[in-house]
C-alpha positions as CSV (number, residue, x, y, z in Angstrom):
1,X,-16.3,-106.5,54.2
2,X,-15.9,-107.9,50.6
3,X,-13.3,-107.3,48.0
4,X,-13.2,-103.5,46.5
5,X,-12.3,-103.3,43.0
6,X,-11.0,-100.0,42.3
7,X,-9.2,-98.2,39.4
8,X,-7.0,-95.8,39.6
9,X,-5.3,-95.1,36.0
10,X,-7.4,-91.9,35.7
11,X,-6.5,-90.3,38.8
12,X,-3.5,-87.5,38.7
13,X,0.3,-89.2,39.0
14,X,0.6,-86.8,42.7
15,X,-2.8,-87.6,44.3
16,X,-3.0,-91.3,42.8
17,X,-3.3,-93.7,46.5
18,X,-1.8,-97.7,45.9
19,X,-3.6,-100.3,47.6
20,X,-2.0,-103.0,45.4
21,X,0.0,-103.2,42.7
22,X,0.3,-105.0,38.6
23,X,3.3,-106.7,39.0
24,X,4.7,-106.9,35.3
25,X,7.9,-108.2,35.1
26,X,8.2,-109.2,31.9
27,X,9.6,-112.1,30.0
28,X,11.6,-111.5,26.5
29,X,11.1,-113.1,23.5
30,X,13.6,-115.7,22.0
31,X,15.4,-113.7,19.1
32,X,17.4,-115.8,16.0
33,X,20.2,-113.5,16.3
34,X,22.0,-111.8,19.4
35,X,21.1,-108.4,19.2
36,X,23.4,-105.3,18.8
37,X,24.4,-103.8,21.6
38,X,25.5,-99.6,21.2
39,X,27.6,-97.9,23.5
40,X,27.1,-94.4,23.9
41,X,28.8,-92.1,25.8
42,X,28.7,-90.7,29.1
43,X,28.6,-87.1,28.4
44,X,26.2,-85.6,26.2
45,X,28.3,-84.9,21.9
46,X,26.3,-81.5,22.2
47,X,24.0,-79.1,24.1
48,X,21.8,-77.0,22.1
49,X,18.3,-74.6,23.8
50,X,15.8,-74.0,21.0
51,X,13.1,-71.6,22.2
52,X,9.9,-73.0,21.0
53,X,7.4,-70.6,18.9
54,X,4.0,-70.4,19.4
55,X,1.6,-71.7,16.6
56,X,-2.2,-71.3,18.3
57,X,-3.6,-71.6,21.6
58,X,-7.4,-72.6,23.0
59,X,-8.9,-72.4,26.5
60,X,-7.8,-70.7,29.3
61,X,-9.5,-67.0,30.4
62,X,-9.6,-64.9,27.5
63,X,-11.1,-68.2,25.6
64,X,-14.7,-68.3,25.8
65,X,-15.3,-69.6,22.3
66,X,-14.3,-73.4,23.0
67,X,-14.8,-75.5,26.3
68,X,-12.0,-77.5,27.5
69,X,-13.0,-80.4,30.0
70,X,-8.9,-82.1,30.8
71,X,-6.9,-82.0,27.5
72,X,-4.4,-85.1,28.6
73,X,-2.9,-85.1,25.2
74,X,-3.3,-85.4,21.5
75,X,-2.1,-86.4,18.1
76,X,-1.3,-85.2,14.6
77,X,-3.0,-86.6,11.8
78,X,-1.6,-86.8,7.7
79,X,-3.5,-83.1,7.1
80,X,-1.5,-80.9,9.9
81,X,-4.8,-81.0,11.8
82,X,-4.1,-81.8,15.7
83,X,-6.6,-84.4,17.4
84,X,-6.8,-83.1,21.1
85,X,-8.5,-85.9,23.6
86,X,-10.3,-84.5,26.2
87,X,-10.8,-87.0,29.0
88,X,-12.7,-85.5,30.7
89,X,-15.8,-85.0,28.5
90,X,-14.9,-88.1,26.8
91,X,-14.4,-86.7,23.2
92,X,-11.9,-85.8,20.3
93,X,-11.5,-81.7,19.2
94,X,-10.0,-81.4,15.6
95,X,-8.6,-78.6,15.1
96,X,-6.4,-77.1,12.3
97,X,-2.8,-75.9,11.0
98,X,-4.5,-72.6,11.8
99,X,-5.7,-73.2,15.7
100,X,-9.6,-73.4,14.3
101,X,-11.7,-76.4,16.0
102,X,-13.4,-78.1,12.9
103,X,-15.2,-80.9,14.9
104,X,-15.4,-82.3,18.1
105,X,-15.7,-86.1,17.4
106,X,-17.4,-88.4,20.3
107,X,-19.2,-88.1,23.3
108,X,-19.8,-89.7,26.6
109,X,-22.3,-92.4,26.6
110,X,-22.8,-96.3,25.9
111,X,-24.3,-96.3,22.5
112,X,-22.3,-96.3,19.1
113,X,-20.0,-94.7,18.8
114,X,-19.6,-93.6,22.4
115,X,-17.9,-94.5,25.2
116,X,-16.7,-93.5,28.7
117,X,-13.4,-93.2,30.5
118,X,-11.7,-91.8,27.3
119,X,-7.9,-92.4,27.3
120,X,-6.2,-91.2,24.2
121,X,-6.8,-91.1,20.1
122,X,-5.3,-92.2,17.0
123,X,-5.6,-91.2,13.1
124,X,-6.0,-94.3,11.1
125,X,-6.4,-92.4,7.6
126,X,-10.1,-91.3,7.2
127,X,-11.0,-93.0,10.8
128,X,-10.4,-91.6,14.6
129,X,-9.8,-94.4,17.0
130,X,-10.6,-93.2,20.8
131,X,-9.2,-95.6,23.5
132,X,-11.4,-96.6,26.2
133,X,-9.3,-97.4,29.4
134,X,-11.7,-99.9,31.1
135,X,-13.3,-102.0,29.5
136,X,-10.7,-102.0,27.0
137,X,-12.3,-100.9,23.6
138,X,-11.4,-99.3,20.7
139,X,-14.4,-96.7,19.0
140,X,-13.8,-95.6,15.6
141,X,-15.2,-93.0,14.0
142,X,-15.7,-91.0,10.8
143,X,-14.2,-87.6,9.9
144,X,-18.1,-86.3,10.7
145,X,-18.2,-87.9,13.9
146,X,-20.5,-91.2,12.7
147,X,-19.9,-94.5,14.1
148,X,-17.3,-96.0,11.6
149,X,-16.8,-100.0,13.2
150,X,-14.7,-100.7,16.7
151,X,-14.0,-103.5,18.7
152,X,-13.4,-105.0,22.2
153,X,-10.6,-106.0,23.9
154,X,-10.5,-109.2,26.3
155,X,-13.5,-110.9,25.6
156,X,-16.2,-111.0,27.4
157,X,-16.6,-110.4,31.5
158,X,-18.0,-114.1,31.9
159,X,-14.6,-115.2,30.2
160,X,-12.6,-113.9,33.8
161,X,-11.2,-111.4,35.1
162,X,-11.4,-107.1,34.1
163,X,-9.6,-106.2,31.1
164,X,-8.1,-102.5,30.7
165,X,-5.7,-100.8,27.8
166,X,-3.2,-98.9,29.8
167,X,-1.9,-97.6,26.7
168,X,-2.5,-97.9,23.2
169,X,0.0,-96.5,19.7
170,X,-1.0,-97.0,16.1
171,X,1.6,-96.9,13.2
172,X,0.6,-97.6,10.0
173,X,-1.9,-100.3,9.8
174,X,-0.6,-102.1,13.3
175,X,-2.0,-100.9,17.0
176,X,0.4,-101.6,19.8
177,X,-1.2,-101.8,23.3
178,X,-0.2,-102.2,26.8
179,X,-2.5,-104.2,27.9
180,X,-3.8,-106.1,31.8
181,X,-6.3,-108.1,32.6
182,X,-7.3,-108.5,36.6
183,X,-8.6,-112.1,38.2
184,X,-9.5,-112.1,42.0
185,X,-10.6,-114.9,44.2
186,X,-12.1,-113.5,47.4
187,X,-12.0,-116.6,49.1
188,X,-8.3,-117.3,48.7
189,X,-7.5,-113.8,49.3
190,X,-5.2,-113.8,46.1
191,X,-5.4,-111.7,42.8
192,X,-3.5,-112.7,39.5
193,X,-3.1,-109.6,37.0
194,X,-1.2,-110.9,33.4
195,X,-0.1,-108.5,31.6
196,X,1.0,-107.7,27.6
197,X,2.8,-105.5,25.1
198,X,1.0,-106.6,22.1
199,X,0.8,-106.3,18.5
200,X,-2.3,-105.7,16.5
201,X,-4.2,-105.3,14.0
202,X,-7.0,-102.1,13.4
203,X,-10.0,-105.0,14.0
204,X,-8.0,-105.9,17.2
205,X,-6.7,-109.2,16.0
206,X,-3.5,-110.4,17.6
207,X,-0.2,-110.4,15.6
208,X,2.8,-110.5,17.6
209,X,3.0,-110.3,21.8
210,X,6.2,-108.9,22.6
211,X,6.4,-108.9,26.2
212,X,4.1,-110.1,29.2
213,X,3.7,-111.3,32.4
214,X,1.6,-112.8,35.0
215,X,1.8,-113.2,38.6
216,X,-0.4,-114.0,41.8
217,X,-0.3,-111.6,44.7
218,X,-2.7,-111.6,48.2
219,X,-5.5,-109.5,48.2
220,X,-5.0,-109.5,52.5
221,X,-1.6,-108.7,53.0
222,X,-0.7,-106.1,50.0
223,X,2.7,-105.6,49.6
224,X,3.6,-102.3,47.7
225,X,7.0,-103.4,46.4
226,X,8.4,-100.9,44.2
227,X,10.6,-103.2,42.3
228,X,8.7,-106.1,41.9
229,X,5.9,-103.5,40.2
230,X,8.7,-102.1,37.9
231,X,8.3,-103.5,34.0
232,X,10.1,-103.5,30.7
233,X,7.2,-101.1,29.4
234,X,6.8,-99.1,32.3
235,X,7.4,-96.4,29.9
236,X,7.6,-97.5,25.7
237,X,6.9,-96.1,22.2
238,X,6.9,-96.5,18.8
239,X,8.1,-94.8,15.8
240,X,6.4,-94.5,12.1
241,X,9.0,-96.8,11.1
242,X,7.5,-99.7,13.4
243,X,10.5,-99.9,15.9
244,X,9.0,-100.5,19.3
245,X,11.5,-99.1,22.1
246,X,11.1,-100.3,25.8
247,X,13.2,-100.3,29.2
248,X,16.4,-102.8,29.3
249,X,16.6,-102.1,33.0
250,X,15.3,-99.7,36.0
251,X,18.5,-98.7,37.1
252,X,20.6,-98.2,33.9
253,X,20.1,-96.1,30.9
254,X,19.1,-98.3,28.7
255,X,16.8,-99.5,25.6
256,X,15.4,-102.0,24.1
257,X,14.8,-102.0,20.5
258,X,12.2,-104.6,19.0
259,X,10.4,-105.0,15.5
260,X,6.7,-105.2,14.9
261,X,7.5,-109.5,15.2
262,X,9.1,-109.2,18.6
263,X,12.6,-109.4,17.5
264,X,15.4,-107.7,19.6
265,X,17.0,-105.5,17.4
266,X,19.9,-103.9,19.4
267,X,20.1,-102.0,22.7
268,X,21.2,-98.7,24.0
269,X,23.2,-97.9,26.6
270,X,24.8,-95.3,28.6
271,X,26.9,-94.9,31.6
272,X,24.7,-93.3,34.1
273,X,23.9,-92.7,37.9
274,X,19.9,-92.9,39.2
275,X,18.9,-90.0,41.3
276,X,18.8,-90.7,44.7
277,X,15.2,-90.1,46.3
278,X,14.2,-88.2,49.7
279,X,12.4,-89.9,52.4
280,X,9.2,-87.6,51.6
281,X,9.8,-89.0,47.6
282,X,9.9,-92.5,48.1
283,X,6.8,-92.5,50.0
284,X,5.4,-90.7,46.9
285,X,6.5,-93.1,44.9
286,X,5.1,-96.4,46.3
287,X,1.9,-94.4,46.4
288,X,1.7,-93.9,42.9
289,X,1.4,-97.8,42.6
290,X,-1.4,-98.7,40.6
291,X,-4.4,-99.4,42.5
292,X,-6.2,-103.0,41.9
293,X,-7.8,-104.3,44.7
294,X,-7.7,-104.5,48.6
295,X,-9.9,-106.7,51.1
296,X,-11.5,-105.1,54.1
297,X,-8.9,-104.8,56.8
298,X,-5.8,-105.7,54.9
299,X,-2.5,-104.9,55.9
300,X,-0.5,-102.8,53.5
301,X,3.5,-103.4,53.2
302,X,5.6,-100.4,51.5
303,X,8.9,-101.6,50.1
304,X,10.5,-98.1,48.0
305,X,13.2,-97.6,46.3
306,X,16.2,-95.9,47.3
307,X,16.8,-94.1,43.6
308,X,14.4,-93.1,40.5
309,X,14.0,-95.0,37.4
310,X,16.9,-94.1,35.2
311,X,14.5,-93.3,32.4
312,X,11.0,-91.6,32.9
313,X,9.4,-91.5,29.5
314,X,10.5,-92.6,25.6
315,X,9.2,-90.9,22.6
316,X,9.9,-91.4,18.8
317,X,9.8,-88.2,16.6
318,X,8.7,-88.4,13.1
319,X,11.9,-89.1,12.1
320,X,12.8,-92.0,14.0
321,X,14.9,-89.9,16.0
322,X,14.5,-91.1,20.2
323,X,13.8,-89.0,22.9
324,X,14.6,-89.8,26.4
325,X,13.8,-88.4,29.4
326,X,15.9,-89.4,31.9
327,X,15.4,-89.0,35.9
328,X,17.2,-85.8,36.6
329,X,15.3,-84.1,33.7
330,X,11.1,-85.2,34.6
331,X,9.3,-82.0,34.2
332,X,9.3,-81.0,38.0
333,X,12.9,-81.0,38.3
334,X,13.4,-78.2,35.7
335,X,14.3,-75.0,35.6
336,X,11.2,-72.0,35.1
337,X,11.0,-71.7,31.6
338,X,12.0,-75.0,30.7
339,X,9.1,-77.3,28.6
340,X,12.0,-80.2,28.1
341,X,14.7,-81.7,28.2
342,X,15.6,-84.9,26.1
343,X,18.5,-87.1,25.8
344,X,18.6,-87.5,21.8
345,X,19.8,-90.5,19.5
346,X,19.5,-90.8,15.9
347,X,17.9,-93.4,14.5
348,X,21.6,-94.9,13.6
349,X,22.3,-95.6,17.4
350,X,24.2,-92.0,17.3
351,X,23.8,-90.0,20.4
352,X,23.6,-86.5,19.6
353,X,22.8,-84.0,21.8
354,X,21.0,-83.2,24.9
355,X,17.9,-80.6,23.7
356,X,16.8,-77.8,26.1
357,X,13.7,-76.8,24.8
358,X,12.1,-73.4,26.3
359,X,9.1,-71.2,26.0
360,X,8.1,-68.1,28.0
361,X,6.8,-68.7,31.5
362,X,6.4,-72.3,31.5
363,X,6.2,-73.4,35.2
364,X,7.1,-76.6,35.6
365,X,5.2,-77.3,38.4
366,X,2.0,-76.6,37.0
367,X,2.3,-77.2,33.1
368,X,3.0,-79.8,31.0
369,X,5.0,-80.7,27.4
370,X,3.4,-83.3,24.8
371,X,5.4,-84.4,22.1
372,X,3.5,-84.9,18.5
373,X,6.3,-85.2,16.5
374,X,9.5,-84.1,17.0
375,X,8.9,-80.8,16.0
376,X,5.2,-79.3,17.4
377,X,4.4,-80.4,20.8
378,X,1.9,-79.0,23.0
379,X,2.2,-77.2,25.9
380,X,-1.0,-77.9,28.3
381,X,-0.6,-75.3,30.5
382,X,-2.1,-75.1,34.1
383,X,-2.7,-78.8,33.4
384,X,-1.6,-80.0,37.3
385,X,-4.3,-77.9,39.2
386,X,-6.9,-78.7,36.2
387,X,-6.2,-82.4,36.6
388,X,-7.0,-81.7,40.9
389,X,-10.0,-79.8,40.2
390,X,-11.8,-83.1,38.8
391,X,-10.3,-85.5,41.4
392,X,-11.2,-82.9,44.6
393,X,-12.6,-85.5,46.1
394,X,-9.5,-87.3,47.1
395,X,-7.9,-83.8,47.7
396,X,-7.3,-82.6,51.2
397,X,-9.4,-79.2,52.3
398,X,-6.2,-77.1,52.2
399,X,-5.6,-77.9,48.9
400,X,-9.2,-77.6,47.7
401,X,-8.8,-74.2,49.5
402,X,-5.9,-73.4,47.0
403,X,-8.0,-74.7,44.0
404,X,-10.0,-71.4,44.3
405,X,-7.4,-69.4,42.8
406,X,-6.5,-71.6,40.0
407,X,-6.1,-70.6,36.5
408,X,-7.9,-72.2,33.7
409,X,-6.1,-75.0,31.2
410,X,-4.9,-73.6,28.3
411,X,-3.5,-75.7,25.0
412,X,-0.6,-74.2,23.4
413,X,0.5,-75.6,20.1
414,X,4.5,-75.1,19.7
415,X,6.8,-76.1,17.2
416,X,10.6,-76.2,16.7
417,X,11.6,-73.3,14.3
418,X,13.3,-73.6,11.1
């Protein structure tokens, strides 16, 4: 049998199946000045629970005015108006302060202005960008919906290899994308993925590459290391101000902080102890490996971890304020009625507090928080058995048996009060 290529970036973080993995270790780049490095404490200054308010909400089964495919997230553009990206049906609802849709922008389909595998959105004054995961592309549009320009990302297929946005941020007039592109050789039995956090420009022109790597791997003998998979920007962001923030280290609280040019501004740090993993989780977690490519009858190696990654997600608020999640706070681990939980520090180096955020009935389990900017987040509620319904294929029968019972997503727009 010949080589499969497979993707797997779409398919739910709990169902997702590794058959090999992007190794992206990365490399720094040389700075002209030793960055700062900030201390902060072990312990938390403060504790504060805010209970989010509710501004509007769309879908679920009282909603039969819109149709919701899988809302994965969205954005908030200079009006108030949120940009909600529906993978699913590949398109862009805008809806208003006031919770009313105004337009969907988008569809599925390989003519202008289209596109297929829709991964996320960004406002870019009158223009909406929409992300395509693979081939990587970037599709603008007009505020009507009409094709407005776009570009693609890693040349063309001839020039080697498959090239995919993992993830993709605009501030201001820059784009900041994770980045891979795949090369296999079937006869070797050997596959060479390089990898990028990259700078760029709205027509997709390079500016600044902050971090990348590239390594060779078997295509025969796959080895599912957990470590070796780990990278810098396994989790990143970027505030308004055009501070990019990355992961110092797997095991240790701590970030990086870069400039739109690559410089190493400073880095925080915190005393702090990983949680340790069950046997049942660290099988999970070598499963969630991304998935690249496998030859027929290869032999699969699993090498987990013992602990999680200290830190499990970044975001910047509007302010320039940092959010971190760390291990012991990832959404399944909380509390019922807990959306959040963030590790805060001010855009000084300041730690503040840790934030609690609630809102009535939230189920962990099933539901999940996006933040927009610091202060409105959504809550996609019912998102975990949505996200199975569209990947039953790869479900087992007892838990397609348990899809039959599932409530419909539901988008909850929430804010911090005053």
């Amino acid at each position: 049998m010949g080589a499969d290529i497979l993707n797997t970036s779409h398919l739910p973080r709990r169902l997702a199946v590794a058959i090999a993995v992007f190794f992206l270790s990365p490399s720094l780049p040389t700075t002209a000045f030793a960055a700062q490095t900030v201390d902060l404490p072990a312990d938390p200054p403060a504790r504060r629970s805010v209970a989010l308010e509710e501004v509007w909400r769309l879908g679920g089964e009282e909603d039969d005015g819109v149709l919701l495919g899988l809302v994965t997230g969205g954005v908030l553009d200079d009006d108030g108006n949120v940009l909600l990206v529906d993978q699913q049906l590949a398109r862009v609802l805008v809806v208003s302060p006031g919770g009313e849709v105004l337009v969907t922008l988008g569809r599925e389909g390989d003519g202008p202005g289209e596109m297929r595998r829709l991964l996320s959105a960004f406002a870019a004054g009158e223009r909406v960008g929409m992300v395509q995961g693979y081939p990587g592309r970037v599709v603008f549009l007009d505020r009507e919906g009409l094709p407005a320009g776009g570009f693609d990302l890693g040349g063309e297929a001839a020039e080697g290899g498959f090239f995919a946005i993992r993830d993709l941020h605009c501030t201001g007039t820059a784009l900041i994308a994770h980045t891979s592109r795949s090369t296999f050789d079937e006869n070797e039995g050997k596959s060479s993925t390089r990898s990028a956090l990259s700078v760029m420009d709205l027509d997709g022109t390079l500016a600044a590459e902050l971090v990348s790597h590239q390594v060779e791997r078997g295509t025969r003998h796959v080895v599912m290391d957990e470590s070796a998979s780990w990278a810098e920007f396994a989790t990143w962001a970027v505030s308004p101000r055009g501070v990019v923030g990355t992961l110092a280290e797997r095991d240790a609280w701590a970030v990086n902080e870069r400039n739109l040019d690559g410089e190493l501004l400073r880095v925080l740090r915190r005393p702090f102890r990983p949680r340790k993993r069950t046997a049942e989780e660290k099988e999970e977690a070598v499963s969630r490996i991304r998935l690249a490519v496998v030859s027929g009858g290869a032999t699969i190696e699993k090498r987990p971890l013992d602990t999680d990654p200290a830190i499990v997600d970044l975001q910047y608020a509007a302010d320039g304020y940092l959010f971190v999640t760390n291990c012991h706070n990832e959404s399944g681990r909380l509390e019922a009625g807990v959306a959040g939980r963030f590790d805060v520090v001010a855009p000084d180096g300041k730690f503040v507090e840790e934030l609690t955020l609630t809102f009535p009935d939230h189920d962990p389990e099933q539901d999940v928080l996006v933040m927009l900017d610091g202060t409105h987040f959504l809550v996609l509620r019912n998102f975990e058995d949505a996200e199975k319904a569209i990947y039953a294929d790869f479900l087992s029968d007892e838990e397609k048996e348990d899809l039959g019972d599932a409530e419909p997503l539901e988008v909850v727009l929430v804010r911090v009060p005053d």
